[in-house]
N, C-alpha and C positions, 0 to 999 in steps of 0.2 A: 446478386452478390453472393461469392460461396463464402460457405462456413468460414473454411481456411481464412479469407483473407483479412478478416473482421481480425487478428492476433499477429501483434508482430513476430519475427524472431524470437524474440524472447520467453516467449511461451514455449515453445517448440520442447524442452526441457520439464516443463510441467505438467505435460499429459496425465503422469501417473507420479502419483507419490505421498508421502506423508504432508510433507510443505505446504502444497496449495494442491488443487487434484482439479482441472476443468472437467470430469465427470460430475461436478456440483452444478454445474450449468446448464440450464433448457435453452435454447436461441428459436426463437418462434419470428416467423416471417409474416408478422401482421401488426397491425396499430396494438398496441394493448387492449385488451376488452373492458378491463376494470375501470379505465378513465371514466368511460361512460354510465358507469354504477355513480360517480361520486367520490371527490378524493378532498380531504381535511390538509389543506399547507400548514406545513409545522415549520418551516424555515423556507425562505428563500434572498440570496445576493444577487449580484451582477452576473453570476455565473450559474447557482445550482438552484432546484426546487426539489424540497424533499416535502414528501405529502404523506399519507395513511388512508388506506381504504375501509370500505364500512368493513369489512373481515379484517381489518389486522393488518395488513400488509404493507409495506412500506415502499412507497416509491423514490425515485431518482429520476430527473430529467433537466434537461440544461435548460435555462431561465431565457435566452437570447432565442434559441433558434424554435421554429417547430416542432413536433413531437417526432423527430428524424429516429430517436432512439430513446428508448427508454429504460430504464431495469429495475425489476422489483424482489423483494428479498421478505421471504416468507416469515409472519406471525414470528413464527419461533426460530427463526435461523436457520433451519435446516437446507433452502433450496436457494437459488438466483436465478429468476427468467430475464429475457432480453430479448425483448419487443421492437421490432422495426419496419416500418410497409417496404414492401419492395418497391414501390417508387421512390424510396427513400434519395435524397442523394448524398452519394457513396462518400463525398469528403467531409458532410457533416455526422454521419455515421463512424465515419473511422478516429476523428475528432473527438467524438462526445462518447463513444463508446468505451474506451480505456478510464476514461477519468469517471464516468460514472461506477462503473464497474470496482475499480478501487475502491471507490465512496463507498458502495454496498457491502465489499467484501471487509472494510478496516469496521466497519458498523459491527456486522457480526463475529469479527475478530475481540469485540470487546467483552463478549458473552461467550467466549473461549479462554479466555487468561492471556490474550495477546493483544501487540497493542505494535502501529509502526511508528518507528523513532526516526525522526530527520536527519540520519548519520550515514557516511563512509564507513565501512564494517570489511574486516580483514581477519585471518585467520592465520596461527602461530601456534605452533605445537598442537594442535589438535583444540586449543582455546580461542575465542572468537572476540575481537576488540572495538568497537566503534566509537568513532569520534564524531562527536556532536557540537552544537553551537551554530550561533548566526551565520544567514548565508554570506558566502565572500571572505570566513572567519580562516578558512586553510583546512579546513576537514578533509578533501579528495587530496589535498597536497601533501599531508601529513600521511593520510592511507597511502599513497604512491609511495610515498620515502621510506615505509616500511617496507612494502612489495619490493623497493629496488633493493633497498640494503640491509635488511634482517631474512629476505627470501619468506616473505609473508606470501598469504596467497587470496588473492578477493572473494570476500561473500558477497557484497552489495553495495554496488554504487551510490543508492539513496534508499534512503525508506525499507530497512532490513524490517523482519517485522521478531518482537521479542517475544516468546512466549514462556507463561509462566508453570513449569510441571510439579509436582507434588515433591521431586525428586533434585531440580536442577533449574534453570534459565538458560535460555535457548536463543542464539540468534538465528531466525533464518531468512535464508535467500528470497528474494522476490522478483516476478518479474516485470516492476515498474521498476524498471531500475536505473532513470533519470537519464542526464546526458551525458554522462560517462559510458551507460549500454555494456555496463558490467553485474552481470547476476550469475546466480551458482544454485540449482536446485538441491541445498543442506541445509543440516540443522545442526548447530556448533553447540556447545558449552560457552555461554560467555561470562569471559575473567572481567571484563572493567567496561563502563563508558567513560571517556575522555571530554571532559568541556574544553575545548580548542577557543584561547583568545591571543590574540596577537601582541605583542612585545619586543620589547630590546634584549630579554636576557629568556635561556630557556631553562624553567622549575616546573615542577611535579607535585603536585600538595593534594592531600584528600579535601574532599569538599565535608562540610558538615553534613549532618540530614536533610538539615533544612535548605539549607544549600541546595543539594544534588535534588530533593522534590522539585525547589524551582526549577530546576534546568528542567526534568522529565516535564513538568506540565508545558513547559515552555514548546518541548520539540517534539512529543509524542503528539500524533496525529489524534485524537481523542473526539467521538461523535457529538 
């Protein structure tokens, strides 16, 4: 399996840049070695196992299949490897590889001031908006009616990720960019999140503190 093919499109945009940089990534074509040291499960569902190695290390690997693919993300954040035998096969690999990969990178996204928020994110005058809330709630329908009729312009389909600078808040692009397959390698200003609920009449009201925490803990992707 070549490199190339392991990233959708949507990468293609990310090679270099402030946002996301895949020069953060080693892609090694073998079993992981570390399994075989011994690994501490700190969490596992229907779907993920996250473990820790006698060094530190934190693994990721899908709960269901074989060890087709695995990725580990170093002690202190700095690195991401991604382990796979080349007998792998190639559709559990291409399956389990983006979503673990997410997993590891929103991990270490949390020990940077960033964090991804379950929202439709659009971009207006140079300032960056997303709309959040339950799925089915109208987020991508609400982003669209800006794009059509204010001439907004899309930063991220889903899962923009927010980072927090010394200076500003930051929406940026990402490229899991759900199924809409709208992403934008930027970093915006963001003026508002939007909690999107459905209704007979349309109002605008500030949420309280307390308020707007629930929502963030509710829709931030959080390890």
């Amino acid at each position: 399996m070549a490199f190339g093919t392991l990233f959708p499109s949507s990468f293609d945009a990310f090679q270099k840049g402030t946002v996301f940089n895949l020069s953060d990534l080693q892609i090694t074509k073998r079993s992981n070695p570390f399994l075989k040291e011994g690994v501490t499960w700190l969490h596992q569902d229907d779907q993920l196992r996250v473990g820790k190695t006698r060094v530190g290390d934190y693994l990721f690997c899908m709960t269901k299949h074989a060890p087709a693919v695995e990725v580990m993300l170093s002690v202190e954040s700095s690195a991401i490897q991604v382990y796979f035998p080349c007998e792998a096969d190639e559709f559990l690999v291409e399956h389990s590889f983006l979503q673990l990969l997410r997993t590891a990178l929103e991990c270490r996204f949390a020990l940077e001031g960033q964090v991804s928020l379950h929202s439709a994110c659009v971009e207006l005058e140079g300032k960056a908006v997303c709309f959040t809330g339950p799925s089915g709630t109208g987020k991508s329908t609400r982003a669209q009616r800006w794009v059509a009729d204010l001439g907004a312009e899309w930063l991220s389909g889903d899962r923009p990720g927010i980072r927090l600078t010394k200076s500003a808040v930051l929406a940026c692009g990402m490229p899991w960019d759900g199924k809409e397959r709208i992403y934008r390698n930027a970093a915006v200003p963001l003026l508002a999140i939007c909690d999107i609920r459905r209704s007979e009449t349309v109002r605008v009201r500030r949420l309280s503190p307390r308020q707007a925490r629930r929502v963030l803990m509710q829709q931030c992707f959080v390890p």
